[in-house]
TORLONU-653338 format. One record per residue (C-alpha): residue in three letters; x, y, z. Coordinates in pm, whole numbers, plus 32768, in hexadecimal, padded with zeros to 4 digits. Example, Ala and Ser with C-alpha at 12.3 -4.5 7.8 and 13.67 -1.06 7.14 Angstrom:
// residues 2
Ala84CE7E3E830C Ser85577F9682CA 
END
This chain:
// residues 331
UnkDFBFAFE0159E UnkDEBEAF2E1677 UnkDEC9AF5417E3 UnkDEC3ADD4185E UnkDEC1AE1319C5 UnkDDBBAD701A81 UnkDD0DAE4D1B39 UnkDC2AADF41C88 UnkDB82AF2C1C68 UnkDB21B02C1B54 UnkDA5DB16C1B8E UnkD995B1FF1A96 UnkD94AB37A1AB1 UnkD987B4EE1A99 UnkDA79B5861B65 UnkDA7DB6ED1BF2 UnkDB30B8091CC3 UnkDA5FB8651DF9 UnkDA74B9B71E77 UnkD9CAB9A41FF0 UnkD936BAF52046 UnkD8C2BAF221C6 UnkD7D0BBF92216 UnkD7ABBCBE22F5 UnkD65BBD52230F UnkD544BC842268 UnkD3D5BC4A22A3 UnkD32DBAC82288 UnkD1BCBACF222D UnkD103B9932227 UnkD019B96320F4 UnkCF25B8562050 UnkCF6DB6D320C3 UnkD0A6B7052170 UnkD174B7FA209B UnkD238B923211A UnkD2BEBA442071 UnkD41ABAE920CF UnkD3BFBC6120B5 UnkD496BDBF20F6 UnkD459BF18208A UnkD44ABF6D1F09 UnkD508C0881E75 UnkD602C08B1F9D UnkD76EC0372010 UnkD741BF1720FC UnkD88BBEAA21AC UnkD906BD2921ED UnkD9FFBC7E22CD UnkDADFBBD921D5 UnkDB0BBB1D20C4 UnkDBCAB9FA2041 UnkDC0FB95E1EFD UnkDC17B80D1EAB UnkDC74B73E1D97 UnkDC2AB5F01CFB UnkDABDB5CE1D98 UnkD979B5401D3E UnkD8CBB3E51D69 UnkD9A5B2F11C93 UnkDADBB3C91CC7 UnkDAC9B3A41E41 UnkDA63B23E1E26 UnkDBA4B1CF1D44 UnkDC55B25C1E78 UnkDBCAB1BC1F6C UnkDBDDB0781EB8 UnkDD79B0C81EC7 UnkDD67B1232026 UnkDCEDAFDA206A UnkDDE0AF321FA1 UnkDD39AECD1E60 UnkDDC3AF031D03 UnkDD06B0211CAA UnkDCBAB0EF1B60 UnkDBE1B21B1B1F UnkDB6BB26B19BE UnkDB1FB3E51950 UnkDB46B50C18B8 UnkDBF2B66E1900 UnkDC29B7A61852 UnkDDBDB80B1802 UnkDD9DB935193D UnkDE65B9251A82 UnkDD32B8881B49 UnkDD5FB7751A52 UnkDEF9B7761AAC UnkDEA0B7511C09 UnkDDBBB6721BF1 UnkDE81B5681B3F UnkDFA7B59A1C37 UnkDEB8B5391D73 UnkDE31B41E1CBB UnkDFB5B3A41C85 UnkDFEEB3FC1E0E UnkDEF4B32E1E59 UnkDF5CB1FE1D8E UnkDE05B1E41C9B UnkDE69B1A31B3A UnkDE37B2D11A55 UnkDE88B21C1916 UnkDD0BB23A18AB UnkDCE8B3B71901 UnkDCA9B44B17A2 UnkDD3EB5C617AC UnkDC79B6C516C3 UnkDD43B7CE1634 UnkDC90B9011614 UnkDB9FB897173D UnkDB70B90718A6 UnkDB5CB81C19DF UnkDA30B8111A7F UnkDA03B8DD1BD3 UnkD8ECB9011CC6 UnkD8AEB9CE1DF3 UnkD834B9421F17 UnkD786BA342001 UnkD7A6B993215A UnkD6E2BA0F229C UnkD692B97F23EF UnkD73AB8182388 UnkD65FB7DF2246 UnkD6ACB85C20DC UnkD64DB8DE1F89 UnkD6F4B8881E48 UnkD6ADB9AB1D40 UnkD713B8961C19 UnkD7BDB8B11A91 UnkD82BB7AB19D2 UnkD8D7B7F918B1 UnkD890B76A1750 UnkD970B645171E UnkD985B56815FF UnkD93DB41E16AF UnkD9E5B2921613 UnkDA10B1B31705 UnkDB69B12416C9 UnkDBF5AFCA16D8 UnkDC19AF811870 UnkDC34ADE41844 UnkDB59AD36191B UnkDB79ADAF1A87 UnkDAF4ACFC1BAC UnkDA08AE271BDF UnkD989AF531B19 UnkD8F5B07A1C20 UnkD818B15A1B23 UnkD7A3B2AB1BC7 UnkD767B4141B5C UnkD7ABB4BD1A28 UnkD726B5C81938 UnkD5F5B612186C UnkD5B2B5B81721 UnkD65AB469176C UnkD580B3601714 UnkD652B2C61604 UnkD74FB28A16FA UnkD68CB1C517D4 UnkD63EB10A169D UnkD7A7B0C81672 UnkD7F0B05317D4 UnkD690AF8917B3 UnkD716AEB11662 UnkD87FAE5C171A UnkD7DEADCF185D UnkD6E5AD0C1780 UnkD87CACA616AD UnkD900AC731814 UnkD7C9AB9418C9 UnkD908AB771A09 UnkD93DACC61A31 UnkD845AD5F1B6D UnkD7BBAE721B56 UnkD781AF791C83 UnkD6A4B0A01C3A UnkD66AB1B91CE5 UnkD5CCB2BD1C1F UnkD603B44D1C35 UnkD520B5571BF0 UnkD51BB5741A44 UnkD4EFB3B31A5F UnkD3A8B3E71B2D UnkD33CB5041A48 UnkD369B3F0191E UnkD27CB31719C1 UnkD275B1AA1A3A UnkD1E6B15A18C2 UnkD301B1ED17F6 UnkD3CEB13F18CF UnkD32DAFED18C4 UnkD442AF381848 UnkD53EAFDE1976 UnkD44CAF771A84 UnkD419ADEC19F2 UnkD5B7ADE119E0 UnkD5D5AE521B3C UnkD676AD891C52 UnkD64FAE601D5D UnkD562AFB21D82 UnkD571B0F31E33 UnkD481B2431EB2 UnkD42EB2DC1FC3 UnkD2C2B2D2201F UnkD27BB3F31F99 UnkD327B39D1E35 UnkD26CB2501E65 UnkD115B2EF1E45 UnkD1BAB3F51D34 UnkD223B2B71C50 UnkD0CCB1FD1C93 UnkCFD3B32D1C86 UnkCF1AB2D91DC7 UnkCF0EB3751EF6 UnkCF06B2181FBD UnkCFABB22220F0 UnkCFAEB0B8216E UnkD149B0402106 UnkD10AAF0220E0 UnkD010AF301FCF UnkD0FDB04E1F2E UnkD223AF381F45 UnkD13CAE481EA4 UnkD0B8AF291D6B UnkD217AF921D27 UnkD25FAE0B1D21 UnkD161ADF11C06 UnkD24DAEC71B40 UnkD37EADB41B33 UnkD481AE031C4C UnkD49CACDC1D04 UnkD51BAD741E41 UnkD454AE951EC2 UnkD4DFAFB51FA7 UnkD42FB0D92008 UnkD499B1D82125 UnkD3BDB299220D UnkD4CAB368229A UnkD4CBB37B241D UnkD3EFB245242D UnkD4D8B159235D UnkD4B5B0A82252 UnkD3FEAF7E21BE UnkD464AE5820A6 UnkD3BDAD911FE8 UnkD440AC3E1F3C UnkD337AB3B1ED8 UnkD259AADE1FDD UnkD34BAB6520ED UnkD32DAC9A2196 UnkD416AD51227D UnkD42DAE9E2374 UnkD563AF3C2398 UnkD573B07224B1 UnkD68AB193246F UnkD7BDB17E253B UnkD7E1B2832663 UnkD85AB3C625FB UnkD988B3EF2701 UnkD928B58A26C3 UnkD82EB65D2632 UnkD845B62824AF UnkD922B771241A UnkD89CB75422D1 UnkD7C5B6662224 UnkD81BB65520CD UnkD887B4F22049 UnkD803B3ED213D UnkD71AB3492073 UnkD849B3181F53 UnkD923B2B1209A UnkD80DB1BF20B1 UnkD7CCB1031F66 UnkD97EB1141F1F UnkD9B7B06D204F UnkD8B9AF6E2030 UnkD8E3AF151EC8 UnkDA8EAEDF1F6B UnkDA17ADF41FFC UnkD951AD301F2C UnkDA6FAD5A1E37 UnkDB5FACAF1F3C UnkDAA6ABAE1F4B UnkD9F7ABFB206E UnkD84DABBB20CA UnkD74CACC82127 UnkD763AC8C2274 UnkD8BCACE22262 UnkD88EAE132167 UnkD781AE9C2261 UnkD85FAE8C23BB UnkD95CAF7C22CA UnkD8ADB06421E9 UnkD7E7B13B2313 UnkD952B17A23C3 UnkD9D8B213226F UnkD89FB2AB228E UnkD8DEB36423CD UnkDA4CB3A923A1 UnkDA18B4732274 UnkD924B54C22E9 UnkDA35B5BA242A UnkDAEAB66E22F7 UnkDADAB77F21E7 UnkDA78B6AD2089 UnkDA4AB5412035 UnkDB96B4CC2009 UnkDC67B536214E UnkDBC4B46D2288 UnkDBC4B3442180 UnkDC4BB213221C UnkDD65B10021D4 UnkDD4CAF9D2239 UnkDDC0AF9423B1 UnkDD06B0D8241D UnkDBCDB03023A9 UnkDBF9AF10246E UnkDC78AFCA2594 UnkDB44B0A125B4 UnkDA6AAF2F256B UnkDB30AEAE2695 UnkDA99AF8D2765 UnkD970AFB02712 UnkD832AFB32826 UnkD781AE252806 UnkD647AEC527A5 UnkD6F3AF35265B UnkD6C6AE0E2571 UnkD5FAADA22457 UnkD4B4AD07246E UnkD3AAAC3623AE UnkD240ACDD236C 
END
């Protein structure tokens, strides 16, 4: 039987078990244009602080629950093997009040699970998704769909997901790709980027999706315009972030870290979630751009992307007091 609840939010994604390693010993060497690599000794036992595991992750996974943290009708479509990661993820989602009823179980199948390697605040993911049979299945017509990362050799999917939105002209799209989406390339995924609503990357993804090594943001927000989204975001991590929407073009700084960031993993999904919210609830981009950056900051005080996520009132406590400088501005 069809599930006729309307829904103000539905993510779109894989899901995965996180397993954060932090290191102890570790060496960073810079490389070509910016890159670093994370580097300890081969062929030996090298020891780390802790470790702590942590289910239900990922882009659209953390974004359905910060869309029910903020007190929208949320939904998260996806898929999970029949293993005990796949039991406990199910039973956070249903904690945190995002509707499962799309969650296709495999039987037979393992849950995906990453390691994330974290050292002096910043992180690698060493990343496997498993091989899913993707279908997109019947979700109504939601207010908003948030499509983000999930696994190779999933182009028909997008397909799918492409042929309802062009069925479903009222339903907005927010799209935020992940790592296998970029590897597909903004031409196989033509028909994604002219159905999107509202767009997100970090710089650095920015120049990934567009092949260019163009620095200048506002031409980076205006050559992913020429793609279809008709709201631009892009993030530049301690230096804000930046949106396009037609001819208007706004400057958003991040909100002040009240400590030193404990680990970094998840902001930029904090991010996008939080502003698509509020776009969902009806609210404007000013609005969506006073929130998003404080989601930002609380996640990164905790261990994954899900704890320091906010509800409602915390939000607008921490936007209560913010400095006067913090505010969005025209460019």
């Amino acid at each position: 039987m069809a599930n006729k609840t309307k829904y103000d939010f539905i993510a779109i994604g894989d899901q995965t078990t996180d397993a954060f390693i932090k290191l102890q010993e570790a060496k960073v060497h810079s490389i070509d244009h910016g890159n670093k690599l994370i580097c300890m000794r081969f062929a030996d036992k090298i020891p780390y602080e802790s470790v702590e595991v942590v289910p239900a992750v990922g882009n659209a996974a953390n974004a359905a629950v910060c869309a029910a943290r903020l007190g929208l009708k949320s939904a998260f479509v996806s898929n999970i093997g029949d293993d005990r990661n796949g039991e406990e993820a199910l039973a956070v989602f249903k904690k945190e009040k995002v509707a499962k009823d799309f969650i296709k179980v495999h039987k037979g199948k393992k849950s995906n699970y990453h390691y994330v390697l974290s050292f002096k605040g910043e992180r690698t993911i060493l990343i496997k998704h498993e091989t899913y049979k993707y279908s997109l299945p019947f979700i109504g017509e939601p207010k908003w769909i948030y499509f983000s990362s999930v696994g190779e050799n999933t182009l028909s999917f997008h397909k799918e997901v492409q042929k309802y939105l062009e069925k479903h002209p009222k339903v907005k799209l927010a799209f935020q790709p992940g790592t296998f989406q970029m590897q597909l390339g903004k031409e196989k995924l033509r028909g994604i980027y002219r159905h999107t609503e509202l767009f997100f990357s970090n710089k650095e993804e920015a120049q990934r999706i567009l092949n260019t090594k163009e620095g200048n943001i506002k031409k980076l927000l205006n050559n992913l315009a020429k793609l279809g989204p008709k709201i631009v975001v892009i993030t530049d991590g301690k230096e804000g972030a930046y949106v396009k929407e037609g001819g208007n073009y706004w400057f958003m700084p991040i909100y002040p870290d009240s400590k030193p960031p404990f680990e970094r993993t998840g902001a930029g999904d904090a991010f996008s979630s939080t502003f698509t919210a509020i776009l969902a609830g009806n609210g404007t981009i000013e609005e969506a751009l006073l929130r998003a950056p404080i989601n930002s900051m609380a996640v990164v005080q905790k261990t994954g992307a899900r704890a320091g996520l906010l509800i409602k009132h915390q939000l607008e406590s921490y936007l209560a007091r913010a400095p006067k400088s913090y505010k969005p501005c025209k460019i």
